[in-house]
N, C-alpha and C positions, 0 to 999 in steps of 0.2 A: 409575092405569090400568096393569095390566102391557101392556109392549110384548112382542113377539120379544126384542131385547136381553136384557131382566130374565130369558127362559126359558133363553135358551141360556146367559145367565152361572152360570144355576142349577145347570143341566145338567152346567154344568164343572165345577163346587163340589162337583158330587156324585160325580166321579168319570170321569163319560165325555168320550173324545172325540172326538166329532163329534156335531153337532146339526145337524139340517137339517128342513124341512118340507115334503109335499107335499099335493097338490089330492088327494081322494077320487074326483076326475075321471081323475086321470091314469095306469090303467093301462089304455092305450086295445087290446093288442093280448093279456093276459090270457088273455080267454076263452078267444080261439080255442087259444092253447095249451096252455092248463090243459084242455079239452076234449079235443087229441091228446092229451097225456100219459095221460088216464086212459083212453081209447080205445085208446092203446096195453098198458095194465095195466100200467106202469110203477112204478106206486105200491104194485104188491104184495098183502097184508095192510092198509095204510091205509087202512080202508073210511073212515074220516071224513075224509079228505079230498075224495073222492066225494057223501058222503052232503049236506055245505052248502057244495059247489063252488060255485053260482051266488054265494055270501057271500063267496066267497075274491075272485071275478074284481071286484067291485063291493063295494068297503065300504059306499057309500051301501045296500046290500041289509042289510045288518047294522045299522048305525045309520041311519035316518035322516036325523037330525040332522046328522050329523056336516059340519065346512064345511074342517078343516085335520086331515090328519093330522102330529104331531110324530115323528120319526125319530132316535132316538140310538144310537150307539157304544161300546161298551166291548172294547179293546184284551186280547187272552189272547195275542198271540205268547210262543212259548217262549223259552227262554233258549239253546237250542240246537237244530240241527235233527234232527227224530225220526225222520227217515228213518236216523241212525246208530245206533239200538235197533234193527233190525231185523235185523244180524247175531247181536244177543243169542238165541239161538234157546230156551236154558233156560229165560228171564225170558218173562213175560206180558207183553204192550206195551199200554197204557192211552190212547187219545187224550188228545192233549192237552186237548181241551175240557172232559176230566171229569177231571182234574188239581189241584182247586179246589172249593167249595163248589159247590151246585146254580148253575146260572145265572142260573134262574127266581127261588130265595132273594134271590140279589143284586141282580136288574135291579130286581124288582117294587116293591120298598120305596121304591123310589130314582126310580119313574115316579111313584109316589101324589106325593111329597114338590113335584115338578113340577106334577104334577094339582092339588094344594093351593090356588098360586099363582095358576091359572085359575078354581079355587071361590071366591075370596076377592074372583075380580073379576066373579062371578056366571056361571062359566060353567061350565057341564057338560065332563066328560072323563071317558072310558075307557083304562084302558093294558089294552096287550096284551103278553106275553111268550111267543110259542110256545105260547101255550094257547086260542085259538082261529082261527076263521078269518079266518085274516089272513096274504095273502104280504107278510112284511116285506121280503123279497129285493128284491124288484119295487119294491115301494114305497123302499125305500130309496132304490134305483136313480133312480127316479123325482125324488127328493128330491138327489139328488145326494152322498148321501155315498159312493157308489162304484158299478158297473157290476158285472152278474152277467157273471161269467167263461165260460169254453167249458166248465169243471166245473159250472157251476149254480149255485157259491157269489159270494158277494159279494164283489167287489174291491177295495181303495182304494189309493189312490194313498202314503197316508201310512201305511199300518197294512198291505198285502198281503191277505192272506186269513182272518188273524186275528180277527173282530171280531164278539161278539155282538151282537145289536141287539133294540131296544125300540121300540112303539109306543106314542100315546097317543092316541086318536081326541077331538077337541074341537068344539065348536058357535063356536067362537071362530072369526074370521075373522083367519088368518093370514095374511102374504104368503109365497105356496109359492116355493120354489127352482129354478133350474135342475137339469134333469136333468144327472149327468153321461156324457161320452163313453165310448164302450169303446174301451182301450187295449190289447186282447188281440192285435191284427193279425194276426201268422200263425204266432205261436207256438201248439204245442200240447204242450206237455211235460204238462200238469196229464192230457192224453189220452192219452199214448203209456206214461205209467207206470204208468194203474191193473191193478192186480195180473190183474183180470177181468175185462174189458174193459166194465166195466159201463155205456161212453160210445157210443150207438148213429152219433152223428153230434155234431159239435158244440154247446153248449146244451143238450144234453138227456142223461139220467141216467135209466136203467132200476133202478130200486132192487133186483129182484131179483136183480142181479148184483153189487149193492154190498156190500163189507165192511159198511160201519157199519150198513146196514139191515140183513142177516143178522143181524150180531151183538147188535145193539138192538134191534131192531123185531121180528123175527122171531123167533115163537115156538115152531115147530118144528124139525123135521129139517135139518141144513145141508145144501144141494145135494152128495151126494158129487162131482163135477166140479167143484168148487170148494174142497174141503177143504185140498188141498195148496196154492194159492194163496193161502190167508191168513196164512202162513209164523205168525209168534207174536201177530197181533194176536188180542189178545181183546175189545176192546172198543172197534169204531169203529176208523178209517184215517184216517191223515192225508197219503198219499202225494200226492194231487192238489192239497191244500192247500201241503205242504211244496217242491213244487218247483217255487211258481209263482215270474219273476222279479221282483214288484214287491215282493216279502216282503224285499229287500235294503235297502227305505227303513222295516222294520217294526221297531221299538224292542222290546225284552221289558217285558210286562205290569208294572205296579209296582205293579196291585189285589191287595194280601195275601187275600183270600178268595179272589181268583181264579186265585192262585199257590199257596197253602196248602198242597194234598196233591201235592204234586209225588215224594212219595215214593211212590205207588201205581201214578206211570208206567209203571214199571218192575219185576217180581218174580219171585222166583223160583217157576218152576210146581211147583217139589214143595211147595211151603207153599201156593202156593193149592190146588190139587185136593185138601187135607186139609183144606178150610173145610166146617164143619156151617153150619147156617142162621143161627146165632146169632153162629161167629164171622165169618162171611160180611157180615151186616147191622153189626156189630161195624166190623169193617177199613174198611168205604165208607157209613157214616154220614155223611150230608148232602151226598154228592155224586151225580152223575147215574148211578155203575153201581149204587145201590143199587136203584135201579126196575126192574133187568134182572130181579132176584129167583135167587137161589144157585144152579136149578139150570140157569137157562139161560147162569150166567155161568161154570158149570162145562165143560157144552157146548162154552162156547166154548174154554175153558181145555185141556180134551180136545183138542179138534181141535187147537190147540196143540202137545198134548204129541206126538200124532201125525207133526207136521212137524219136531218138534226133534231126530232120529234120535239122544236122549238115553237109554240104557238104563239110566240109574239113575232114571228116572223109571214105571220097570215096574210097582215095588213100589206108588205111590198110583195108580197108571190100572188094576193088578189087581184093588184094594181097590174101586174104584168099579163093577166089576162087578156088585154086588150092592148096589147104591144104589136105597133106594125108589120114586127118580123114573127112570121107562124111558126119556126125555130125556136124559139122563145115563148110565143103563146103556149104550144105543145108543153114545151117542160114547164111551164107553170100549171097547167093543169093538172098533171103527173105529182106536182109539188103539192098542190092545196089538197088533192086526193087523200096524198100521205099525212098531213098535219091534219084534217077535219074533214070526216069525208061527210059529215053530216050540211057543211058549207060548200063542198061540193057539189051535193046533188041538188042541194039551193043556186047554185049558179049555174048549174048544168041546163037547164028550161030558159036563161036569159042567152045562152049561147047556142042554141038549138039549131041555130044559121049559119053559123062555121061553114066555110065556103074550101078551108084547106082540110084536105084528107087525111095528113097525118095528125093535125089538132080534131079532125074528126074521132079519129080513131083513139086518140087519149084520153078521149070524155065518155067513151062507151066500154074501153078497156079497164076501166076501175071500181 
């Protein structure tokens, strides 16, 4: 018969750590906030998080069956703190999350192998990884591998804010865990240094003010009232992650897939704003900015160059001027605005013609 024991030793063997388990019962107060959030339009563009809310607030809504959810950890702390890239203003700054193979690639394989162990002893299991409705955050919490912070992300005690996490939904009767406490008291540094203040009140996280949801999630135009705020990140923020104090007990990741592209952290924007599609998918194979697709991660790379008051980077933000995708025209002309606006309105009269309205609007807005 497997016990608990045999799952969590598995769990270790595979890699993660922390294992814990909660009740399907236990995210008693959920709804009602997953209800404000989306009440509030917090979430943006993520219509599916809206569309099978009542599944997110209640897993028993999603499975049935289900009688234990399983809860694991895998450790991504950096090796150094990323808030020091951020004077780099030439270089592109990569979160650290997507530093490493996809996440999804790595958790998933690694939950079946778990899942196995419960088929073998006739029991049904589903994993989840960020691909459906499932608040792992919550659920964690709930499980007690760590407490959602006053940022929204997960906290622990051992690992800080570093920590992907995996579910496994099973018909097995587990014994669930203690929740753990919040340890955040009355610090708020993770709130007092987002770039945009995208923290309406503690707990709670307006995505449309967030870096990493613009720069990921979002598929259009960057708020210009927010442009100069993302100084060089181009993909994802890690400011409220990196300055929480419990990150001082967080050891650096030793998962090789999940430290592997540690060289994409960081680059110089004149090499990326000369990526075509090919070598764009090329450079970020198998990691999470491949799914941004080249030209929304040029966009961001624009905005970028915009902020980095680096005039040798004219010559590829000119060049993009005349890029197929008007997503990319638009922020390049936002960018040459801010590096030369005297080159600007010298190019402003050879593109008079502009046929798309929001690159209309970027050439008249500056």
């Amino acid at each position: 018969m497997i016990t608990k024991e045999h799952l969590r030793q598995k769990a270790l063997e595979l890699g993660f750590e922390l294992f814990r388990v909660a009740s399907p019962a236990s995210l008693k107060d959920t709804q009602e906030n997953l209800s404000a959030y989306l009440s509030a339009n917090y979430h943006g563009e993520m219509a599916w998080m809206e569309t099978r809310a009542a599944e997110r607030a209640d897993p028993r809504l999603l499975w049935p069956d289900v009688c234990s959810i399983i809860l694991v950890g895998l450790n991504y702390a950096p090796d150094k703190n990323p808030l020091e890239n951020l004077s780099a203003r030439s270089d592109g700054l990569v979160s650290v999350y997507a530093q490493g193979a996809d996440y999804h690639d790595v958790i998933k394989p690694r939950l079946k192998e778990i899942a196995a162990l419960l088929a073998r002893d006739n029991h049904q299991a589903k994993v989840f990884v960020d691909t459906a409705p499932v608040m792992e955050k919550p659920l964690a919490a709930a499980a007690g591998l760590g407490w959602q912070g006053k940022h929204t992300v997960l906290v622990s005690r051992e690992f800080g804010s570093w920590l992907f996490l995996g579910a496994i939904f099973t018909d097995a009767v587990i014994e669930a865990d203690a929740p753990e406490t919040d340890h955040c008291g009355s610090c708020k540094r993770c709130l007092d240094i987002c770039p945009t203040d995208a923290f309406p009140q503690p707990y709670q996280l307006d995505s449309r003010l967030c870096i990493s949801y613009l720069t990921i999630e979002h598929k259009g135009v960057i708020p210009r009232a927010l442009r100069a705020k993302f100084g060089n990140r181009i993909f994802g923020c890690d400011d409220c992650l990196a300055v929480c104090p419990w990150n001082k007990f967080a050891q650096a990741a030793h998962e090789q897939k999940i430290t592997s592209r540690r060289d994409i952290g960081l680059k110089p924007l004149h090499e990326l704003l000369q990526l075509d599609d090919t070598a764009f998918r090329t450079l970020f194979a198998k990691t999470p900015v491949k799914r941004t697709g080249r030209d929304r991660f040029l966009r961001n790379c624009l905005i970028a160059a915009g902020n980095s008051q680096d005039e040798s980077l004219i010559p590829p933000v000119q060049k993009l001027l005349d890029d197929e995708n008007p997503l990319v025209r638009g922020a390049a002309v936002w960018a040459l605005g801010q590096l030369s606006p005297a080159l600007f309105e010298k190019e402003k009269s050879h593109h008079a013609h502009e046929k798309d309205a929001n690159v209309q609007t970027e050439w008249s807005a500056v």
